[in-house]
N, C-alpha and C positions, 0 to 999 in steps of 0.2 A: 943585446940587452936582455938579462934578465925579467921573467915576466913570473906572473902571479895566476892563478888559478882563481874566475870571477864565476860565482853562482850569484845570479840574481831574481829574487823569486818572490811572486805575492799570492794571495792566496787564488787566484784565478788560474795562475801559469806559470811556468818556467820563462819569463825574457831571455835572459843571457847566460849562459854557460859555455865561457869559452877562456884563453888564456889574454893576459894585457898586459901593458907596459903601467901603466898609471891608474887609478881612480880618484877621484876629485867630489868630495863629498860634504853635506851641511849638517852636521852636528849640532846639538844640544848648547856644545860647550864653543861651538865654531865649527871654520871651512877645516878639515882635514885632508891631507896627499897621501894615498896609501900605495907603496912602492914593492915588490917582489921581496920578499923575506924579511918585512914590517915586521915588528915585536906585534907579539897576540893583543890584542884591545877586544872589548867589548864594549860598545858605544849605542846612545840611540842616534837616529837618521830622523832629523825633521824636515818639515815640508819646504821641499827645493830643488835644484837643480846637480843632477849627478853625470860628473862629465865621465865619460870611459877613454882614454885616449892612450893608442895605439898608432906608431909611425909616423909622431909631431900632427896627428887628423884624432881631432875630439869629436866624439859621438856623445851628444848631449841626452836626459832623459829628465822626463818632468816626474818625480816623488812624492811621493804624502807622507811620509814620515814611516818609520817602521826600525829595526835593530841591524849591527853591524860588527860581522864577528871576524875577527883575521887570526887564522892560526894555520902552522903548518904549511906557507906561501898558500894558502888557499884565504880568500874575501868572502863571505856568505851574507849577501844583504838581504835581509826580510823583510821586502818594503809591502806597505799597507797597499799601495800602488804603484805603478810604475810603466811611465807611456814614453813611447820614440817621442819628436816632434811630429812625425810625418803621423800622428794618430792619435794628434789632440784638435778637440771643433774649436775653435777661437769662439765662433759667435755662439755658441753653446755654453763655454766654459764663463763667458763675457755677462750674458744675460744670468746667468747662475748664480753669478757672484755679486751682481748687481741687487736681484735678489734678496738675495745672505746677510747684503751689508744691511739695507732696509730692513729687515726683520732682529737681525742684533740691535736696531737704535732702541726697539724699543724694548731693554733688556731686565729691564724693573717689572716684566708683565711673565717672564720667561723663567721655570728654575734651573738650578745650576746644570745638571745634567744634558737640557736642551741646551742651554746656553752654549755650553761644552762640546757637543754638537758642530749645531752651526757655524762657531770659529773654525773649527779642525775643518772642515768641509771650504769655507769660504777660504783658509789657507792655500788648502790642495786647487781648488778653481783660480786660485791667482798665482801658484806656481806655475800652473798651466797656461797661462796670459803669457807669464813672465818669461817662460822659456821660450814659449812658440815665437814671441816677438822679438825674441833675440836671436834668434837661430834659424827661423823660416823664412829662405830665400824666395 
């Protein structure tokens, strides 16, 4: 099978750079399949679950949203963040978001800005729930 060339990178680090069969990703507009010699797109990536999957075996990651560029069989995702499973705290990400949710209730007290904030952050802390709990054996 033909594969694709995956840079995956946020501002911390390089994650992944290496070649794949599939990427499985959560778009703006929706879930996207991006396949070896995809037409060029330029899309944004929000906070969710991006599978890389190589030899019918999906290697999941938890995402915070960031942009997603395909040209030339190469993928360039610029995510805000981007964590294995194996290197996300559950009870960390849990209490955080517990948190998050409590301080948006009171959101007549907040302006738009923080407000704007603490959503985008309480998203990323419960894609990080969501993935670990579906993927951590």
């Amino acid at each position: 099978m033909t594969k694709l060339n995956l840079k995956l990178i946020t501002p911390a680090r390089t994650v992944l750079e290496e070649e794949t069969e599939e990427v499985v990703a959560q778009t703006l507009d929706g879930e996207i399949t991006i396949l070896a010699n995809h037409t060029p797109i330029v899309t944004i990536l929000k906070p969710g679950e991006l599978l890389i999957k190589n030899d019918n075996k999906a290697t999941p990651l938890a995402v915070a949203g960031g942009i997603i560029e395909m040209f030339e069989n190469t993928l360039v995702i610029l995510a805000d963040t981007a964590e294995h499973v194996k290197e996300i705290d559950l009870k960390r990400a849990e209490e955080r978001a517990k948190e998050l949710a409590s301080k948006l209730k009171e959101k007549e007290l907040l302006d738009i800005t923080t407000y704007n904030s603490l959503s985008y952050t309480l998203a990323r802390d419960r894609t990080r729930i969501e993935v670990f709990k579906k993927w951590r054996k």
